[in-house]
FIPAMI-390480 format. One record per atom (N, C-alpha, C): x, y, z; residue in one letter. Coordinates in pm, whole numbers, plus 32768, in hexadecimal, padded with zeros to 4 digits. Example, Ala and Ser with C-alpha at 12.3 -4.5 7.8 and 13.67 -1.06 7.14 Angstrom:
% residues 2
85277DC7830Ca84CE7E3E830Ca85287EB6830Ca85057F1F82C4s85577F9682CAs850A80038313s
% end
This chain:
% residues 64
A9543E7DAF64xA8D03E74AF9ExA89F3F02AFB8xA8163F34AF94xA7D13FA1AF9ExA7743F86B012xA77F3FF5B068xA70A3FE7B0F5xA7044038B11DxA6754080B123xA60840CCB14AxA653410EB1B7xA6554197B1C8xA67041C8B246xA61B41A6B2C6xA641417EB360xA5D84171B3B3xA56741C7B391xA4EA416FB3A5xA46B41C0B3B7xA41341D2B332xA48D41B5B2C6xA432420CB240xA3EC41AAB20FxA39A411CB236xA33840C6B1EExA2DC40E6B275xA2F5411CB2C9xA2C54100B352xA1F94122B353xA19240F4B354xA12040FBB332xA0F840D3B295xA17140A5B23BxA11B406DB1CFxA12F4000B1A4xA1633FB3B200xA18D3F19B213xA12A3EC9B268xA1033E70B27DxA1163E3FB2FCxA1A63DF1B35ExA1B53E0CB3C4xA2253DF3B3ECxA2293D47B3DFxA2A23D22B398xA2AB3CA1B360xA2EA3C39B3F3xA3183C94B44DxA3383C4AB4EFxA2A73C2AB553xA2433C3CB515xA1E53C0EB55FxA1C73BA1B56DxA1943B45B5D3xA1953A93B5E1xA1153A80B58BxA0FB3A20B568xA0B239CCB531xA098397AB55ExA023393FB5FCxA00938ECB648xA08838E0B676xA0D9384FB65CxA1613815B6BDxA1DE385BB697xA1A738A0B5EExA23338B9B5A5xA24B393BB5DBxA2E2393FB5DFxA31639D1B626xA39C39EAB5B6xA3863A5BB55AxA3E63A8AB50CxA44B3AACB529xA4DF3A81B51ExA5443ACEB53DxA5893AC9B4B2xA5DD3B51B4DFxA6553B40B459xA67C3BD5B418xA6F93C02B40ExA7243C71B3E4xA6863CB1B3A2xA6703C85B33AxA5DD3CA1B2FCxA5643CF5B326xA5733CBAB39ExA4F83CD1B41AxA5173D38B470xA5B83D70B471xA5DC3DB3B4C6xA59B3E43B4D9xA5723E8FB51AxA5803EF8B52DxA5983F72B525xA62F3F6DB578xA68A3FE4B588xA7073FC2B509xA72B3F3BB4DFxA7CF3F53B4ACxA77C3EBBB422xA7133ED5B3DFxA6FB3E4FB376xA7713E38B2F4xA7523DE8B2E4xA7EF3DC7B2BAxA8933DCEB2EBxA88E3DB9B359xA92B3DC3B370xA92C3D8BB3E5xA9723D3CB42FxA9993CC2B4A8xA93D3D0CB504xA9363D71B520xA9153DADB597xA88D3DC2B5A0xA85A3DB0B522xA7AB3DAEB52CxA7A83CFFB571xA7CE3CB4B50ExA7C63C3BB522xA7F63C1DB5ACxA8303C3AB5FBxA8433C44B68CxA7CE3C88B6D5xA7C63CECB69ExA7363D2CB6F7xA6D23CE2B6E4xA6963CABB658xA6293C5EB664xA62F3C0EB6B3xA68A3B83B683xA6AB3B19B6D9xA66B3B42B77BxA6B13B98B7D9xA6873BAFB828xA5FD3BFFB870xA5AF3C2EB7DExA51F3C38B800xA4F83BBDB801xA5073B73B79AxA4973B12B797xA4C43A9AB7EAxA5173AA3B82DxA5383A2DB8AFxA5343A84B93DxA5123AFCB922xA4B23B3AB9C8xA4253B38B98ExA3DA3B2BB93ExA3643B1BB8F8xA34E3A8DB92AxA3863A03B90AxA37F399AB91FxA3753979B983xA42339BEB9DAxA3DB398DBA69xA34C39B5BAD5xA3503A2CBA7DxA2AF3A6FBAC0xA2593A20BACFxA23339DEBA46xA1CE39BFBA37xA1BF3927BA7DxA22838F8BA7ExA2513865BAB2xA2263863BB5FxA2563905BB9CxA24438F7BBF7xA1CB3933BC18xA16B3969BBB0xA0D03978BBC8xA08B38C7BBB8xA0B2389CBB7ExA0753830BB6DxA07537CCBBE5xA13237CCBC2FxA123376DBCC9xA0B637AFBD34xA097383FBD10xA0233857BD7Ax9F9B381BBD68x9F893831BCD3x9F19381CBCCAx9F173774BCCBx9F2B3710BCD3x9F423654BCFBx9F4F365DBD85x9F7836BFBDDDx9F6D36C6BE7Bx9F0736E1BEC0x
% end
């Protein structure tokens, strides 16, 4: 597997971890700091489930 040093697509992509209304991207793929290798896929995972709960918990305010 061949992969980009951090940073070097960085402004001529769009970042492919951005949500799409409900959808929230995770996955080595999406990662960041370490794409392709367990540890991206760990880091994402854990953006996009503090992303989720954010938003989950913007939403119980706004029904209150």
């Amino acid at each position: 597997m061949a992969l980009p040093i951090g940073g070097f697509l960085e402004g001529l992509l769009p970042l492919p971890s951005a949500p799409v209304g409900n959808i929230h991207w995770a996955g080595t793929e999406t990662a960041r700091d370490h794409p392709g290798y367990i540890e991206g896929a760990i880091e994402s995972g854990l953006r996009v489930a503090q992303e989720v709960v954010q938003e989950l918990s913007a939403a119980g305010r706004r029904r209150n």
